[in-house]
C-alpha positions as CSV (number, residue, x, y, z in Angstrom):
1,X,-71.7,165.5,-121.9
2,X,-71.3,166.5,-125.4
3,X,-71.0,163.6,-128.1
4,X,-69.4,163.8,-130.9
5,X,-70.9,164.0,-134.6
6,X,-70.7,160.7,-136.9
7,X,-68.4,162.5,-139.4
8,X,-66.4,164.4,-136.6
9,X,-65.7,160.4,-135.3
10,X,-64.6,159.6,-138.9
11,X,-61.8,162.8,-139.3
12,X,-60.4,162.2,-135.5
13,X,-60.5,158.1,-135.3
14,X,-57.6,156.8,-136.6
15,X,-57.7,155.1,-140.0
16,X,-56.0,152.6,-139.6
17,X,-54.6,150.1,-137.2
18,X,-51.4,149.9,-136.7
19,X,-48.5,151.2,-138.7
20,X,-48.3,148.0,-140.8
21,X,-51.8,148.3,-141.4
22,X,-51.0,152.2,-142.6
23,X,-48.4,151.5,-144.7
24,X,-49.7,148.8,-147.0
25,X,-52.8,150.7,-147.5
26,X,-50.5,153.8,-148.7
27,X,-48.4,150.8,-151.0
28,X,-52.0,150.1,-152.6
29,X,-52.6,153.7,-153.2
30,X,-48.7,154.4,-155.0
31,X,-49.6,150.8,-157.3
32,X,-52.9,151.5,-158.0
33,X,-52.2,155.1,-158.8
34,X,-49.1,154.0,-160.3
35,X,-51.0,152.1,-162.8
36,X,-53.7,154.2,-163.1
37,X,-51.1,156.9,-164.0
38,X,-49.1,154.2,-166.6
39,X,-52.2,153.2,-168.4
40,X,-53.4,156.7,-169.2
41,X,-49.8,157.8,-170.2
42,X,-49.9,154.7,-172.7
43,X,-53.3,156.0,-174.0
44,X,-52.0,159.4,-174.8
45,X,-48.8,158.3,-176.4
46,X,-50.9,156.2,-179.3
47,X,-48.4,153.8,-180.1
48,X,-48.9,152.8,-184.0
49,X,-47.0,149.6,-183.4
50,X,-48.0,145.7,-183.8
51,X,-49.8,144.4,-180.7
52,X,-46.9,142.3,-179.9
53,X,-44.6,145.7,-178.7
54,X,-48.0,147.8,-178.2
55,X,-47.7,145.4,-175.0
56,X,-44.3,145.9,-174.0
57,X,-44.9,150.3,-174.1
58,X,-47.9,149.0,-171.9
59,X,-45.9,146.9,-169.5
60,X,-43.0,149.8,-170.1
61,X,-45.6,152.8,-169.0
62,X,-47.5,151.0,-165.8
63,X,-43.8,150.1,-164.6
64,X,-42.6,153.9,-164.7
65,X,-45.9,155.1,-163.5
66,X,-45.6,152.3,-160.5
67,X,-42.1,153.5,-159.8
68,X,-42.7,157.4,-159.7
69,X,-45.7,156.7,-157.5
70,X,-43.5,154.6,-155.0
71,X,-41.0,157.8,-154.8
72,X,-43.8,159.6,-153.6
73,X,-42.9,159.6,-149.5
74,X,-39.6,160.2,-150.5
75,X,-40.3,163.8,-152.4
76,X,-42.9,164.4,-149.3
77,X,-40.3,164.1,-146.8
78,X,-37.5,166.2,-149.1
79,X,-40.1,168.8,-148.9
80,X,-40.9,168.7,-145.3
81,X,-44.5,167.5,-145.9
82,X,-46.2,165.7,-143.1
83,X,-49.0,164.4,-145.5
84,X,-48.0,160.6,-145.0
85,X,-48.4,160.9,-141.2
86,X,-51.9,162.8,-141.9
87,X,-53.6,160.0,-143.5
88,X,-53.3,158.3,-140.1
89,X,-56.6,160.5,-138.5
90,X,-57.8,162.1,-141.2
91,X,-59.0,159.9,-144.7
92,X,-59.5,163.1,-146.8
93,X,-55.6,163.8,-146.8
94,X,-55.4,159.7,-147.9
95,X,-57.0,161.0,-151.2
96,X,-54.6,164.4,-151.6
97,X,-51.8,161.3,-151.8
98,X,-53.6,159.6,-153.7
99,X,-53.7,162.7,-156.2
100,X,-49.8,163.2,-155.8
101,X,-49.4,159.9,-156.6
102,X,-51.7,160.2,-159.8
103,X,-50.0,163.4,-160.8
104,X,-46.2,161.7,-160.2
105,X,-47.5,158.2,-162.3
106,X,-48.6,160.6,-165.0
107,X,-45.5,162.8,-165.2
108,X,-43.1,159.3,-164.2
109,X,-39.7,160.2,-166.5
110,X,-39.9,163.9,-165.7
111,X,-40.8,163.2,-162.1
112,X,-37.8,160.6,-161.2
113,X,-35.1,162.6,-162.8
114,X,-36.3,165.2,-160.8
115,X,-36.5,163.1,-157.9
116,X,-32.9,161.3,-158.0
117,X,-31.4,164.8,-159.1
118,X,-32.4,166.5,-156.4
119,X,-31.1,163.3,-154.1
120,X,-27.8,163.4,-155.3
121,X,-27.5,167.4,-154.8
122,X,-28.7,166.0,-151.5
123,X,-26.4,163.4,-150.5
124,X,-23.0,166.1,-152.4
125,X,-24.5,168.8,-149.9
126,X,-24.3,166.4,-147.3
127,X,-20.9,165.0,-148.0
128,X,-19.6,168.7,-148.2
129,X,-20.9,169.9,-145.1
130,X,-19.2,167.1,-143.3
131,X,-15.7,167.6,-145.2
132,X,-16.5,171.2,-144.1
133,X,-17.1,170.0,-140.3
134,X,-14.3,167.5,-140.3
135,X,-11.8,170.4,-141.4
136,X,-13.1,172.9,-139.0
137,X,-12.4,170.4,-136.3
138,X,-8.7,169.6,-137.5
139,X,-8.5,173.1,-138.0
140,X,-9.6,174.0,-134.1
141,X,-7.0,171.4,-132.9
142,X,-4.1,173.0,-134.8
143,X,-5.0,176.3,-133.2
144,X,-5.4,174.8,-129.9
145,X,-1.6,173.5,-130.7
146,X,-0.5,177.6,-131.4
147,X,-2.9,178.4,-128.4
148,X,-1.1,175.9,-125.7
149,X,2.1,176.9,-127.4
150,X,1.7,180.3,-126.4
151,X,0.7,180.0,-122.9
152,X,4.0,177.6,-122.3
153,X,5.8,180.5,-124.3
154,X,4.6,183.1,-121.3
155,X,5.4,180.9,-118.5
156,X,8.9,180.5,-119.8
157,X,8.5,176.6,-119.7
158,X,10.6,176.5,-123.2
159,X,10.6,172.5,-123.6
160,X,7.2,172.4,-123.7
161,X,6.1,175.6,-125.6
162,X,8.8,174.1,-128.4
163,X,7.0,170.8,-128.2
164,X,3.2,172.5,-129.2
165,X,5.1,175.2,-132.0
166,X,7.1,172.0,-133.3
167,X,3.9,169.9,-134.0
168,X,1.8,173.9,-135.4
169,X,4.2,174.2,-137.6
170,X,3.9,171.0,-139.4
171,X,0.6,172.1,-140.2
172,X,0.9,176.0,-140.6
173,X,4.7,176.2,-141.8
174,X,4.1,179.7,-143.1
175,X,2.7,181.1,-139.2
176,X,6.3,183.7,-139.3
177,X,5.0,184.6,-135.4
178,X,5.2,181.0,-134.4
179,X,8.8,180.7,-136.6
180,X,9.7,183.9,-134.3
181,X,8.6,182.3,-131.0
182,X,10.7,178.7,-132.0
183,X,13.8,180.9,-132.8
184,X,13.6,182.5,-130.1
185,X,13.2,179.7,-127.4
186,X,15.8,177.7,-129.6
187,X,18.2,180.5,-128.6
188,X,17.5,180.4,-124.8
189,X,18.1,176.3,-125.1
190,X,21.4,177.3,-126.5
191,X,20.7,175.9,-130.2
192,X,21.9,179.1,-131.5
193,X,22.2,177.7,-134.7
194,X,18.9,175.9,-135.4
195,X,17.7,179.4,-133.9
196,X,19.3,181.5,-136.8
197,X,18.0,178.8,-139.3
198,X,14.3,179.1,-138.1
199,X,14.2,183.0,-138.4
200,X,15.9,183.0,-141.5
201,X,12.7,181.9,-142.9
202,X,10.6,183.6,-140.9
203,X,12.0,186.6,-142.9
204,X,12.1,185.0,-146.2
205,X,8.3,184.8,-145.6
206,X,7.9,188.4,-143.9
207,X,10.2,190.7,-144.9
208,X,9.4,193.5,-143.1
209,X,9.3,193.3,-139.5
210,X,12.5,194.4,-137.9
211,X,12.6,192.5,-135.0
212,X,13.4,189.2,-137.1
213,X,16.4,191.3,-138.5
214,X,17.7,192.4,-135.5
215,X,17.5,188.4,-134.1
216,X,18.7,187.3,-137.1
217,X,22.2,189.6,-136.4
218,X,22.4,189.0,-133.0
219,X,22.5,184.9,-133.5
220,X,24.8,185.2,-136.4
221,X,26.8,187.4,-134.0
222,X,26.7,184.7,-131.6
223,X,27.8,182.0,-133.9
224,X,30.7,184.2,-134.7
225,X,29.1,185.3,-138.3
226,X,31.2,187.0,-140.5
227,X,30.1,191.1,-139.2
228,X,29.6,192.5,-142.3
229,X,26.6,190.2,-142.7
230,X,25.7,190.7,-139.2
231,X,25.5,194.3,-139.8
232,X,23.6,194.3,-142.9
233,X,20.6,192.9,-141.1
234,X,21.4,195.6,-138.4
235,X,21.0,198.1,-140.8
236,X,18.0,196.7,-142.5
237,X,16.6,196.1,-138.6
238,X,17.3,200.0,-138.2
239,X,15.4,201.1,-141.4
240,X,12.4,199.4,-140.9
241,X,11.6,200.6,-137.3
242,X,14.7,203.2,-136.1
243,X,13.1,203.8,-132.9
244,X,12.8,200.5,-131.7
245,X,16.2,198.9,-133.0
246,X,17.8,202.4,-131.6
247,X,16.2,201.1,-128.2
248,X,17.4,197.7,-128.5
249,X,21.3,198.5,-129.7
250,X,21.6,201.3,-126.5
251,X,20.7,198.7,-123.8
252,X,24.0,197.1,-124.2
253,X,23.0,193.9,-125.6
254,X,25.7,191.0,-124.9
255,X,24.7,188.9,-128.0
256,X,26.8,191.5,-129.9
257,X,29.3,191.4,-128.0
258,X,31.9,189.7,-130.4
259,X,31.2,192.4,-133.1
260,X,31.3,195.3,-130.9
261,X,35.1,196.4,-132.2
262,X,34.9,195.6,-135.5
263,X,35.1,198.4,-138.3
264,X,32.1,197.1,-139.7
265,X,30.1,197.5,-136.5
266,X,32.0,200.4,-135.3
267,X,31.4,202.5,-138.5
268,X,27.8,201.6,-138.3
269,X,27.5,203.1,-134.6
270,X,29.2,206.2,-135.8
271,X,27.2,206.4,-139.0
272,X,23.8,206.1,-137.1
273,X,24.8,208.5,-133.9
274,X,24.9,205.0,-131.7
275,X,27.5,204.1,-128.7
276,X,29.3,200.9,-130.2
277,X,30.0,200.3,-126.0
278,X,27.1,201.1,-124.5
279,X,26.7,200.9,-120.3
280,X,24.2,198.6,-119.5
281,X,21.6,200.5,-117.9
282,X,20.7,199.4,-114.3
């Protein structure tokens, strides 16, 4: 059986015993180096003052050397060290803290604004990332809001599709799809008028989609609209995507009905080669 060397047993055998036992021996180290660091810092300033203030730059040095040499664990552990754990098994890493320490009590003012600079980056860092994570969550559960909107929207279950756009929009006013969707189940629940309000700003926010204008004319047709105005979004409707609206005005579509033999409407027909009576196809 193969025995260890003497000085193998002293690198593998713990240190210490006990954590307590490890941590006050690492609190001797920071003050002793601490003061080490202090009194050599107040040797190389050479204070020409009377020897009642040449103590209080001593007192004032070994207190700021102390202090530095205390933050010591903390800069470790911002830097991902494991050198505080290391003393544990192995004493030659106790005297590389030691040296840190040393080097921080001798560099104290320079070292702890370093130190509570980089702490506070820290801790803004932190509180943005989680002002960032809190508004990506909010953020998911508004979509989840359009989301469950839509599906109601596709089963035809208006009530409750109206219920998810309702509380969207409080959040996402501007969404003009969403606006198109509440228009349009507002019109099937026979609020024609709340309808004609909500894609009204639908197109005030998107002025180019020709299915809003074509809505738009056949609710104001609905709520008996004066049908000059009616037709003016027809026209515009017909401008922006002729093929489509040509589609829509040829299948007959009853919520023009009340406009259908007006000059307005039937001089628009006439002007753009449409049927102002169409058949219904089957």
């Amino acid at each position: 059986m193969n025995e260890l060397s003497p000085d193998t047993a002293i690198i593998t055998e713990p240190l210490f015993e006990g954590t307590v036992g490890h941590a006050f021996i690492l609190l001797c180290i920071m003050v002793v180096a601490g003061i080490a660091g202090g009194i050599v810092n107040f040797l190389l300033e050479g204070v020409e003052e009377p020897k009642r203030l040449k103590w209080i730059f001593f007192f004032k040095n070994v207190a700021t050397g102390i202090a530095a040499a205390l933050t010591v664990p903390l800069f470790l552990q911002m830097i991902g060290s494991k050198l505080v754990t290391e003393t544990l098994t192995n004493p030659l890493r106790s005297l590389t803290f030691l040296a840190f320490c040393l080097i921080a009590a001798l560099s104290s003012t320079r070292f702890l604004s370093s130190i509570s600079e980089r702490v506070l980056n820290d801790a803004r860092r932190a509180k943005e990332s989680a002002r960032e994570a809190t508004e990506s969550a909010h953020d998911l559960q508004i979509e989840q809001l359009k989301l469950m909107g839509g599906i109601e929207f596709q089963e035809e279950r208006w009530e409750r599709s109206l219920v998810y756009l309702d509380e969207y929009l409080k959040h996402r006013p501007d969404d003009t799809g969403s606006l198109w969707r509440k228009a349009y189940i507002l019109k099937r629940l026979q609020k024609i008028k709340e309808a004609h309000e909500t894609i009204t700003k639908a197109i005030s926010l998107e002025k180019d989609c020709a299915t809003y204008y074509y809505n738009r004319a056949c609710y104001a047709a609905l709520l008996s609209h004066d049908s000059s105005s009616v037709v003016q979004d027809l026209k515009k409707a017909l401008e922006i995507a002729p093929d489509t609206i040509r589609q829509y005005l040829q299948n007959a579509d009853t919520d023009l009905d009340t406009i259908r033999s007006t000059p307005e409407f039937i001089a628009f027909c006439r002007d753009n080669d449409l049927e102002s009576n169409p058949v219904a196809s089957d």
